[in-house]
Every structure is written in C-alpha cells, then in structure tokens.
DSSP file (Angstrom, degrees, kcal/mol; ACC not computed):
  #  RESIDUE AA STRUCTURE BP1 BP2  ACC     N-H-->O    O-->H-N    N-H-->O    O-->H-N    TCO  KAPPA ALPHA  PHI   PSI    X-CA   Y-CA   Z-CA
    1    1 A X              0   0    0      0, 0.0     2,-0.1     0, 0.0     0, 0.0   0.000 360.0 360.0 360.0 130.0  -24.9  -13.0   22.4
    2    2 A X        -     0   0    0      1,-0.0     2,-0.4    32,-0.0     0, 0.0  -0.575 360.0-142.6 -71.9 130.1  -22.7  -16.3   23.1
    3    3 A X        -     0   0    0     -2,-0.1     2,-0.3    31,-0.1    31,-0.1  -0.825  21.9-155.3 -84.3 136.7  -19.1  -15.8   22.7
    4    4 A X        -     0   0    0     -2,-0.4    31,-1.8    26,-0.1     2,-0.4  -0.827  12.6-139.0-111.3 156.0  -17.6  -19.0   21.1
    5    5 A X  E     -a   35   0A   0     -2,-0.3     2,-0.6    29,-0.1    31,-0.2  -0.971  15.5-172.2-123.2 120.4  -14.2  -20.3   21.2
    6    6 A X  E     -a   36   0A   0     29,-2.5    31,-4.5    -2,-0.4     2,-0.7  -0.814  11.5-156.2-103.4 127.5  -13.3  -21.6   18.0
    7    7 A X  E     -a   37   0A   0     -2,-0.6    88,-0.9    29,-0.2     2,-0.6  -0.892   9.4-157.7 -96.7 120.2   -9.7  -23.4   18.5
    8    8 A X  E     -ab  38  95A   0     29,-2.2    31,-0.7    -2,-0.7    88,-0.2  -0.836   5.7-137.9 -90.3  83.3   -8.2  -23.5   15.5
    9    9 A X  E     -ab  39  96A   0     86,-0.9    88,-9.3    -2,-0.6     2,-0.4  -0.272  24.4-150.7 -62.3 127.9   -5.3  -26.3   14.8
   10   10 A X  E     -ab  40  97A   0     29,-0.8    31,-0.6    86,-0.2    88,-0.2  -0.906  10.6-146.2-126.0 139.7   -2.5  -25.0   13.0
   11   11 A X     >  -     0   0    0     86,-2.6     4,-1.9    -2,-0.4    87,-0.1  -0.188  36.2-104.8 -76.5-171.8    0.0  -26.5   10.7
   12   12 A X  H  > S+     0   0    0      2,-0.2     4,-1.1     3,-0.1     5,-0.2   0.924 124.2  45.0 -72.5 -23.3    3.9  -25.4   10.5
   13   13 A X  H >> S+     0   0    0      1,-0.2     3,-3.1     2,-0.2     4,-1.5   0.985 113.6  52.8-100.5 -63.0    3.4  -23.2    7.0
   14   14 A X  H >> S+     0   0    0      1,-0.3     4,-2.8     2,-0.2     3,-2.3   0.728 113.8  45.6 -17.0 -76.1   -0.2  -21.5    8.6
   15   15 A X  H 3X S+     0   0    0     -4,-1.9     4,-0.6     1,-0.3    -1,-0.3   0.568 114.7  43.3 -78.6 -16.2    1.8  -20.5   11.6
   16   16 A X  H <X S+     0   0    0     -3,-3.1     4,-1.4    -4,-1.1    -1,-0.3   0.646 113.7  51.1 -93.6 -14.7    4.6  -19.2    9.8
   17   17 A X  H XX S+     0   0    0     -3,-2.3     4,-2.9    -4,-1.5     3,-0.5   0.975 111.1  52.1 -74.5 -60.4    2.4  -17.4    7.3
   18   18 A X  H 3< S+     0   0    0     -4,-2.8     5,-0.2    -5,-0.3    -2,-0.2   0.685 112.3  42.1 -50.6 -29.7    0.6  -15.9   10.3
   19   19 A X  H 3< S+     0   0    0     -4,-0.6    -1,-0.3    -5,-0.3    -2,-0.2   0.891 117.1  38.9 -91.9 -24.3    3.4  -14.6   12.0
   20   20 A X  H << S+     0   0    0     -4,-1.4    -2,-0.2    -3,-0.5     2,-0.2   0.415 109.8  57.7-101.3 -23.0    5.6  -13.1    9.3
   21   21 A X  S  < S-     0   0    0     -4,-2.9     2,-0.5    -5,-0.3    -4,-0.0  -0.713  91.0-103.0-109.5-174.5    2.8  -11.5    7.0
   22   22 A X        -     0   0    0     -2,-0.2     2,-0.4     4,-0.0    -3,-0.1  -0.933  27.4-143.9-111.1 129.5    0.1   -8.8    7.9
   23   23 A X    >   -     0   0    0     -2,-0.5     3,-0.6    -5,-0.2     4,-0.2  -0.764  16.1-153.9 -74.7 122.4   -3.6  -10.9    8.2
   24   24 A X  G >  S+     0   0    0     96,-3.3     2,-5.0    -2,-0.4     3,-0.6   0.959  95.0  20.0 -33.7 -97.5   -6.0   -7.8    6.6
   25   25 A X  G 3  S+     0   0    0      1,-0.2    -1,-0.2     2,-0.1    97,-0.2  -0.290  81.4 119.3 -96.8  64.6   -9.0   -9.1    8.5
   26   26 A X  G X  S+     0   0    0     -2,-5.0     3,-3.2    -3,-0.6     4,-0.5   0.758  84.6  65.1 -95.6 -44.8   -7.1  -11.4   11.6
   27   27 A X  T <  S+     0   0    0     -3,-0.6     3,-0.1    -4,-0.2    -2,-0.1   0.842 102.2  37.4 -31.2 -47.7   -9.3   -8.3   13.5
   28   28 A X  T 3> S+     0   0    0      1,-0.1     4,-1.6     2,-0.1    -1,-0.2   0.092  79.5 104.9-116.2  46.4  -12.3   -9.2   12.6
   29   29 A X  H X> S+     0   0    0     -3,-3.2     4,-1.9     1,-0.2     3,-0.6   0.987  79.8  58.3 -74.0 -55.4  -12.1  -12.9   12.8
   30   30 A X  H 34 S+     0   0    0     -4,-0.5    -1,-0.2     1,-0.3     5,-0.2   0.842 111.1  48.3 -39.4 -26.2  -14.3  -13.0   16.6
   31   31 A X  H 34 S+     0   0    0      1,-0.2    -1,-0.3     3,-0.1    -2,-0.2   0.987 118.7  37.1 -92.1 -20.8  -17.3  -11.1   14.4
   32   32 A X  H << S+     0   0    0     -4,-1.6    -1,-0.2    -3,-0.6    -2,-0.2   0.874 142.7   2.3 -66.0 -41.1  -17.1  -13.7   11.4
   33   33 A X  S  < S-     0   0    0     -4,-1.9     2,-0.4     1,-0.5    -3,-0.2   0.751 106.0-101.1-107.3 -46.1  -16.4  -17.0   13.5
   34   34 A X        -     0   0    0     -5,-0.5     2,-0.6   -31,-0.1    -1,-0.5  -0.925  68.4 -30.2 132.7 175.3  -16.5  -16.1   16.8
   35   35 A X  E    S-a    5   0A   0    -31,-1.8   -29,-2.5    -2,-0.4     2,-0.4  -0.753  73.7-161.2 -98.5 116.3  -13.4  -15.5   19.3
   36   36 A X  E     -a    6   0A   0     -2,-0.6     2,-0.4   -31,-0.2   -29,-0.2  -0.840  14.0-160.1-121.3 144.9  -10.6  -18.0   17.8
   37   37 A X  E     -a    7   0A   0    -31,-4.5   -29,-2.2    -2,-0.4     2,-0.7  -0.913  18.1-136.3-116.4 149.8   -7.2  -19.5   19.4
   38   38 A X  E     -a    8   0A   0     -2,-0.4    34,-0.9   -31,-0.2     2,-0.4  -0.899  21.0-158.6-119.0 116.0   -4.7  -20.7   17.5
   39   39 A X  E     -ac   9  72A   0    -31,-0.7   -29,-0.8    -2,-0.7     2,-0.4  -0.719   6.7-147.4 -89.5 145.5   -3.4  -24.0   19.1
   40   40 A X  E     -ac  10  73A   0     32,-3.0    34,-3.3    -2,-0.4     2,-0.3  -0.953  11.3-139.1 -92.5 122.7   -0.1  -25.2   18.2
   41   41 A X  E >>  - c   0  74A   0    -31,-0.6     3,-1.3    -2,-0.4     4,-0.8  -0.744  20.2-126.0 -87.9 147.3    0.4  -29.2   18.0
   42   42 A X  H >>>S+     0   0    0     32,-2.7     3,-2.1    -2,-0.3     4,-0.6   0.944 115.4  57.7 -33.7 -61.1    3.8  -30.4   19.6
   43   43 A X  H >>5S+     0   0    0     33,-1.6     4,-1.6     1,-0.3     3,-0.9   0.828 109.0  46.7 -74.5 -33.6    4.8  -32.2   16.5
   44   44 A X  H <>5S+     0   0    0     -3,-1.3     4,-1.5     1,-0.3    -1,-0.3   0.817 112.5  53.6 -74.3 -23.5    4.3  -28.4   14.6
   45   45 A X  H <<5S+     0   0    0     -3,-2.1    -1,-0.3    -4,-0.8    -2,-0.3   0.188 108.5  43.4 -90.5  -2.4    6.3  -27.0   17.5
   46   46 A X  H <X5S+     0   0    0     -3,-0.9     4,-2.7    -4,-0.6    -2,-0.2   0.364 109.4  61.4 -56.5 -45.8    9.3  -29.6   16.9
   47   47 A X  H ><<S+     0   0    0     -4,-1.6     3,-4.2    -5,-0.5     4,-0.3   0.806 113.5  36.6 -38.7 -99.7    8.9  -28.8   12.9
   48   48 A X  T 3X S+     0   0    0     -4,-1.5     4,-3.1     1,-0.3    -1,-0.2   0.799 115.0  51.4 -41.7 -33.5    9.8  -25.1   13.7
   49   49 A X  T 34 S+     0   0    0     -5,-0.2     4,-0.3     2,-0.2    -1,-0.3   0.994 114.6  45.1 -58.3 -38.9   12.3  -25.9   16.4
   50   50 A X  T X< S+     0   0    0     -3,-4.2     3,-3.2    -4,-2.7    -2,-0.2   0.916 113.8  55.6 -57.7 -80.9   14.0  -28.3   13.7
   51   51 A X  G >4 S+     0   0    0      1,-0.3     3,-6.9    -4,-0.3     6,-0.2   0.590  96.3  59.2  11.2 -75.3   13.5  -25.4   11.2
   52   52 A X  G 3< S+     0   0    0     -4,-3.1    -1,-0.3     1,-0.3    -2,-0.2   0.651  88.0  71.4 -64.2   4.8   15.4  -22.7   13.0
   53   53 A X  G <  S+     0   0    0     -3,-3.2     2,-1.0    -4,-0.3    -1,-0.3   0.547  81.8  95.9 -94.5  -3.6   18.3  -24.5   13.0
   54   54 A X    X>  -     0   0    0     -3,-6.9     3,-2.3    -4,-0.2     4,-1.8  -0.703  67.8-150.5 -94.1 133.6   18.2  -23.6    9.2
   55   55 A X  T 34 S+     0   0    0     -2,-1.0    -1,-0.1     1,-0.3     4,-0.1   0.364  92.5  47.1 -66.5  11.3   20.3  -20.6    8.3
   56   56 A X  T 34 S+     0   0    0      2,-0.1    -1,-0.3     3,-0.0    -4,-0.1   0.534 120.5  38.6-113.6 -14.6   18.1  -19.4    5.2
   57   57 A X  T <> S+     0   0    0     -3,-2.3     4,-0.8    -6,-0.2     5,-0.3   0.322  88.1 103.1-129.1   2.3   14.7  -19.8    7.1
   58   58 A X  H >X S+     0   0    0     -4,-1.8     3,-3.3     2,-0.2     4,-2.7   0.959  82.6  52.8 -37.4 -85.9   15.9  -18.4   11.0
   59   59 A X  H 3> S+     0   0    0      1,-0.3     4,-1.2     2,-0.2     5,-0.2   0.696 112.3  34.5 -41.7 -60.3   14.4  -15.3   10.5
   60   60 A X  H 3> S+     0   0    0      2,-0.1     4,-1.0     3,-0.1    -1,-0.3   0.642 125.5  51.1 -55.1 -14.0   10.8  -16.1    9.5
   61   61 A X  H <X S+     0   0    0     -3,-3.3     4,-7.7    -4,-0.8     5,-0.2   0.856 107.2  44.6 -95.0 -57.0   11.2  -19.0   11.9
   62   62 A X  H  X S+     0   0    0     -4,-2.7     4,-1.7    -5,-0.3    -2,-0.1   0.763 114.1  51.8 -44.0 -30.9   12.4  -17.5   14.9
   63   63 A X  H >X S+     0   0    0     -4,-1.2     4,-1.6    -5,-0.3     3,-0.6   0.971 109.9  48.6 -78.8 -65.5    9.7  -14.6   14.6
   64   64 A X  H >X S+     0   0    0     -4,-1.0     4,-2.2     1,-0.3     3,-1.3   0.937 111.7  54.7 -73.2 -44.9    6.8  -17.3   14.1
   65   65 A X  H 3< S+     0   0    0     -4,-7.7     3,-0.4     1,-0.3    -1,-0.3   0.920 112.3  40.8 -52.6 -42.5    8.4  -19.2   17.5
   66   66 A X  H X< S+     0   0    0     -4,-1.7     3,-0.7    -3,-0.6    -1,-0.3   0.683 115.9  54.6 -73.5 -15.5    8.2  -16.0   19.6
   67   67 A X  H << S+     0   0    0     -4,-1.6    -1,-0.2    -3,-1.3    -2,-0.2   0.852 113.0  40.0 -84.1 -32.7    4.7  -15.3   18.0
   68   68 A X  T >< S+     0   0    0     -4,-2.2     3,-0.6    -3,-0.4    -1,-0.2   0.086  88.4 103.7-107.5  27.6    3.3  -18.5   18.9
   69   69 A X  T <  S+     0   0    0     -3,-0.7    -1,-0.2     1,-0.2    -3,-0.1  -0.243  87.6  46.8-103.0  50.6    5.0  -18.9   22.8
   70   70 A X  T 3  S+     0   0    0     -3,-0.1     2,-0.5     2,-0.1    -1,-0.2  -0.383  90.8 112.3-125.4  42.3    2.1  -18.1   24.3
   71   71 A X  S <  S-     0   0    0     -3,-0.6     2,-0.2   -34,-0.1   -32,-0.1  -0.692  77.5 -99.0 -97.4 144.4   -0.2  -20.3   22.3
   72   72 A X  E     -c   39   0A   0    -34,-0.9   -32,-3.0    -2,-0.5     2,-0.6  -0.544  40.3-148.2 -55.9 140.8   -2.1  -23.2   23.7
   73   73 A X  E     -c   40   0A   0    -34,-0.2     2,-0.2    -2,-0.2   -32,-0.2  -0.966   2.1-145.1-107.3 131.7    0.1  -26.2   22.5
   74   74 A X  E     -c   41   0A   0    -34,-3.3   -32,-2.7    -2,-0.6     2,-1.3  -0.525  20.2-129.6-100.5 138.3   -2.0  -29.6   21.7
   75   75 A X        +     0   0    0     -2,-0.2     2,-0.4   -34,-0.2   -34,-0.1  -0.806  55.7 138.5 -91.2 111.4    0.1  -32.7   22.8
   76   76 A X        -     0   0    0     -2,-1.3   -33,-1.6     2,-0.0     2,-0.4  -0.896  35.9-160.5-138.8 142.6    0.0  -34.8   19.7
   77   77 A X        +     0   0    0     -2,-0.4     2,-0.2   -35,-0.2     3,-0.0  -0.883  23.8 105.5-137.8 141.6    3.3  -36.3   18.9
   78   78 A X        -     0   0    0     -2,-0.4     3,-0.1     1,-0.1    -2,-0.0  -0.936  65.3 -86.2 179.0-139.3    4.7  -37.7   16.0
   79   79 A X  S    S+     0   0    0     -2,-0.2     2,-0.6     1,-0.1    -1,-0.1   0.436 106.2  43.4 -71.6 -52.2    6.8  -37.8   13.2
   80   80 A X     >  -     0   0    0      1,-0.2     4,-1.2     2,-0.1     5,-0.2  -0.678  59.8-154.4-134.3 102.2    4.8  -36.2   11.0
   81   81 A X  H  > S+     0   0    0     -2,-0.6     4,-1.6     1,-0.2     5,-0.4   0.845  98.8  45.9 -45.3 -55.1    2.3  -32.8   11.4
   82   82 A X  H >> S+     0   0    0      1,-0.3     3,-2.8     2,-0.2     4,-2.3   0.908 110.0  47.0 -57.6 -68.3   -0.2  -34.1    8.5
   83   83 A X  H 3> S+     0   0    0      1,-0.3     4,-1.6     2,-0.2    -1,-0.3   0.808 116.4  48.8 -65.8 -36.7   -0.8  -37.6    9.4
   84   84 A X  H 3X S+     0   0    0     -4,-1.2     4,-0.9     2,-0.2    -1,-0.3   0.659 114.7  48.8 -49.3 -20.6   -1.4  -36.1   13.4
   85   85 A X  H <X S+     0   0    0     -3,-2.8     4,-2.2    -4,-1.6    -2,-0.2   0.776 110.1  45.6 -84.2 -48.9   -3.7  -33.6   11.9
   86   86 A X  H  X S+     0   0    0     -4,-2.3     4,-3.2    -5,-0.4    -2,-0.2   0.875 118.2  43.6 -67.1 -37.3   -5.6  -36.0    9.9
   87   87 A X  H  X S+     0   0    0     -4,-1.6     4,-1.8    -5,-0.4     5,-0.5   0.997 115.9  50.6 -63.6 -59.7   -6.0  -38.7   13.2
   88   88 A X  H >X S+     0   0    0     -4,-0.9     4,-2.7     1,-0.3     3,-2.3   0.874 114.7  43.1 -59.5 -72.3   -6.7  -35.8   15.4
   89   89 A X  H 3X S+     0   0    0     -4,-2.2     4,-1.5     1,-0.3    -1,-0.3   0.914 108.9  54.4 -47.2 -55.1   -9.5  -34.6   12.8
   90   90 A X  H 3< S+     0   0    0     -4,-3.2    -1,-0.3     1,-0.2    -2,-0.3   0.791 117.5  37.0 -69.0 -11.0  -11.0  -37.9   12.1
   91   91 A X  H << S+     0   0    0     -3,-2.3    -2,-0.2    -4,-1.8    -1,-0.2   0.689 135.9  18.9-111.1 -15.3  -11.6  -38.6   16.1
   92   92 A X  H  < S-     0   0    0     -4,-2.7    -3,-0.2    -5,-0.5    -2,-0.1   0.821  87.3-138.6-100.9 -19.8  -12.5  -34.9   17.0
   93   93 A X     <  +     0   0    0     -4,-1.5     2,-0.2    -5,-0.3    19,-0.2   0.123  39.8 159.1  53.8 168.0  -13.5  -33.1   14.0
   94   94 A X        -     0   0    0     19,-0.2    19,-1.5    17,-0.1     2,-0.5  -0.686  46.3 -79.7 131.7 158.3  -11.8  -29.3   14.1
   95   95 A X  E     -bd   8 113A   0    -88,-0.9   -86,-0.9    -2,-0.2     2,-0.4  -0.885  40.7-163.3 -85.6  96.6  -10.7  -26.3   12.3
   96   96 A X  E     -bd   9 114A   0     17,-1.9    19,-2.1    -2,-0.5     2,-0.4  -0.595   7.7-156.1 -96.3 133.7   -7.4  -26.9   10.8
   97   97 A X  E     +bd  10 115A   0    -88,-9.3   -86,-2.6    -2,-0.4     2,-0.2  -0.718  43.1 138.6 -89.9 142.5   -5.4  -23.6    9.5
   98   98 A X        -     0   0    0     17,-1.9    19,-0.1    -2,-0.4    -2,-0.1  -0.823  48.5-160.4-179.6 130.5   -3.3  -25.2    7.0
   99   99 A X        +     0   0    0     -2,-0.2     2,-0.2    17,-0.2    -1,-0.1   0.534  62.4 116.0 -85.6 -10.1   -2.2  -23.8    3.2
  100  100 A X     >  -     0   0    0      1,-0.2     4,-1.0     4,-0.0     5,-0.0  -0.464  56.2-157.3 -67.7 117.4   -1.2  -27.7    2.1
  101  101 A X  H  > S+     0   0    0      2,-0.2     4,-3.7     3,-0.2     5,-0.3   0.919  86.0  54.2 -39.9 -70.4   -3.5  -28.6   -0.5
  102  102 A X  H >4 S+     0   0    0      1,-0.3     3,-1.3     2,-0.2     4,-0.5   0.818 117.5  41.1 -37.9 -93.3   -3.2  -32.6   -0.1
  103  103 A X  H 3> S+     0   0    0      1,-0.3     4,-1.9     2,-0.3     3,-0.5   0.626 102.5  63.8 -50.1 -38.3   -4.1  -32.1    3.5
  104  104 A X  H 3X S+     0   0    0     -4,-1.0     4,-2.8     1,-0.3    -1,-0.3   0.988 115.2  42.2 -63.3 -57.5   -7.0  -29.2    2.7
  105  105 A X  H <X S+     0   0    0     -4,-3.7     4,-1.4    -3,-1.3    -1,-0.3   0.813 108.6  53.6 -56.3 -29.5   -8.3  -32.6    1.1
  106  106 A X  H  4 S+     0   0    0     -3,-0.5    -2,-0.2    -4,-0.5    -1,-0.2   0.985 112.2  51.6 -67.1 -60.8   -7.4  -35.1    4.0
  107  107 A X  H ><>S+     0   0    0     -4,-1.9     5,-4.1     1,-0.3     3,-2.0   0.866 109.0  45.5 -56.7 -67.7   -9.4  -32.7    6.2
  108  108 A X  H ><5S+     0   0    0     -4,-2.8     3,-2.9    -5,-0.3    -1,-0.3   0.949 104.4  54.8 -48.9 -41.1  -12.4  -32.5    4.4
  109  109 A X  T 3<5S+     0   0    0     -4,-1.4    -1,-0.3     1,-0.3    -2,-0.2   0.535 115.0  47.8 -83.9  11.3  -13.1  -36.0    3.5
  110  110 A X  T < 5S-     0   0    0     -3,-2.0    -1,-0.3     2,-0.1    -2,-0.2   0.182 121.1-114.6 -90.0  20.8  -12.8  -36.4    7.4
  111  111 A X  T < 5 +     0   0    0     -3,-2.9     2,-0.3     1,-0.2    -3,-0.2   0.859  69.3 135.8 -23.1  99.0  -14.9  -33.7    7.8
  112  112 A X      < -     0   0    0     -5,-4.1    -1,-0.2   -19,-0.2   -17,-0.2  -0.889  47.6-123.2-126.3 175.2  -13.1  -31.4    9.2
  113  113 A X  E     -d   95   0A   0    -19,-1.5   -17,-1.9    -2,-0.3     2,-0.2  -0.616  23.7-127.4-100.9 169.4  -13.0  -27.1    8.1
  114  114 A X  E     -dE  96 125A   0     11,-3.6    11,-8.6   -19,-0.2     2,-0.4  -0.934  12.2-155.9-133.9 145.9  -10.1  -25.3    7.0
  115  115 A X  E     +dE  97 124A   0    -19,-2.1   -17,-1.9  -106,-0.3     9,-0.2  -0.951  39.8 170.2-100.3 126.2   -8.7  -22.1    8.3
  116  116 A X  E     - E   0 123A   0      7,-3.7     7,-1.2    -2,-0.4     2,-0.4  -0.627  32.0-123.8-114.1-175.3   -6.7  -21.1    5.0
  117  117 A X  E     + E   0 122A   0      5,-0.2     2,-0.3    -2,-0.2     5,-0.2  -0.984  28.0 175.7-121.2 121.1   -5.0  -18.0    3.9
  118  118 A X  E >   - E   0 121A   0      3,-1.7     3,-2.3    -2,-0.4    -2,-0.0  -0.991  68.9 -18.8-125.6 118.9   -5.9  -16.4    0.8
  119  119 A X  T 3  S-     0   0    0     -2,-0.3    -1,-0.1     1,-0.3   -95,-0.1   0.721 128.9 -51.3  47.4  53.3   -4.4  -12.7   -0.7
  120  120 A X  T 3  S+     0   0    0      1,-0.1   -96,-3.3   -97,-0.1     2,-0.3   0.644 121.1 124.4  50.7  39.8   -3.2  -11.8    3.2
  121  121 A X  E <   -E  118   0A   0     -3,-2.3    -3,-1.7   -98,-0.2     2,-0.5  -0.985  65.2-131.7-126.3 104.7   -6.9  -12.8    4.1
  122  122 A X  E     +E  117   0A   0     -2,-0.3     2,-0.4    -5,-0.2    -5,-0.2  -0.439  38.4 175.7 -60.7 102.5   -7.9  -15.5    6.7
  123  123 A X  E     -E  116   0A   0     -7,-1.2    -7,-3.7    -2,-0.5     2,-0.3  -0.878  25.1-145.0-124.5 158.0  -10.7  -17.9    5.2
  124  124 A X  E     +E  115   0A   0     -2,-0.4     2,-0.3    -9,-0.2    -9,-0.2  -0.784  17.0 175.7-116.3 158.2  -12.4  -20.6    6.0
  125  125 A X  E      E  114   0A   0    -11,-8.6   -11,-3.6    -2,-0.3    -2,-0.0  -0.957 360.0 360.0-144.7 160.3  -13.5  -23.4    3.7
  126  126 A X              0   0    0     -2,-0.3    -1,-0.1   -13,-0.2   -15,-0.1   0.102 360.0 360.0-151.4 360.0  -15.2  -26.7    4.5
C-alpha cells in the first residue's frame, strides 16, 4: 500500500484548536487520508508570536507554540494569514485546516479542501 503525505496548511485558530483540545480521531487520520503533517505558514507563526504577548490568550497560545515547534514551517510572509492562504492555494492547490468560514469559501472556489474541526473531530470538506 502507498503511504501518502498529505501536508496540511494550517491557519492560526486550526492550530490553536489542535493544540489545546483533545482531536477524538487525530489517530486515525493516516487510515482516512493518509499520513498527514501539519505545516505552519510564517505569517501564522508571527500571528501566534503577536498573540502570546496577550495576557488573556498566553496560555492557549503558548501551549499551541510549543505544540507546533517542531512543525514544518512554509515561508509565506505577509500581513495577513487568509490572503497568503488563498494566493498559496490558487497557485498550488492544498489542504487548508482552517475553522474561518469566509476563508472555508476562499478555499473552495480556488479549489482547494479543507481540514476543519467539527465536535473535537478532524474533517475534511471540499
């Protein structure tokens, strides 16, 4: 059987979701998709750096930085995680983990999938 590696592009609220709750079935993502890495983009990794410097949101933030420092990190720079997500999708196509509705739309009509979270359950939609 071919193992795939599905890279999976994550926004800032996916990564915080992913570190701080418990995924039911993040175990048995490899038999559904295939063996998946969760990339980080720079520009979502400057979001959370900005982040921890707020005192109500440290804790969940700080946890999701240490959860994701060993993650691949994707150099895409900007200002702004969605509009890098959407460019980055429209020239590669990819699996973006991302709860943002508006963007779950951006994504599609470029077709690209989403990795979402649903009732502490990792799903994909496209």
């Amino acid at each position: 059987m071919q193992e795939y590696l599905v890279e999976v592009i994550c926004d800032t609220n996916f990564l915080i979701h992913l570190a701080t709750r418990r995924i039911k079935n993040i175990d048995n993502l490899d038999v559904e998709i295939g063996q998946v890495i969760f990339v980080v983009p720079q520009v979502v990794q400057n979001e959370l750096s900005r982040l921890n410097k707020n005192p109500k949101k440290q804790q969940d933030i700080s946890q999701t930085l240490n959860f994701i420092k060993n993650f691949k990190i994707l150099p895409l720079n900007g200002n702004f995680a969605d509009k890098e997500l959407i460019n980055y999708v429209k020239k590669n196509g990819s699996i973006i983990g991302t709860m943002d509705k508006e963007l779950k739309k951006q994504i599609k009509k470029h077709g690209g999938t989403i990795m979402s979270l649903s009732n502490d359950k990792i799903i994909l939609e496209s």
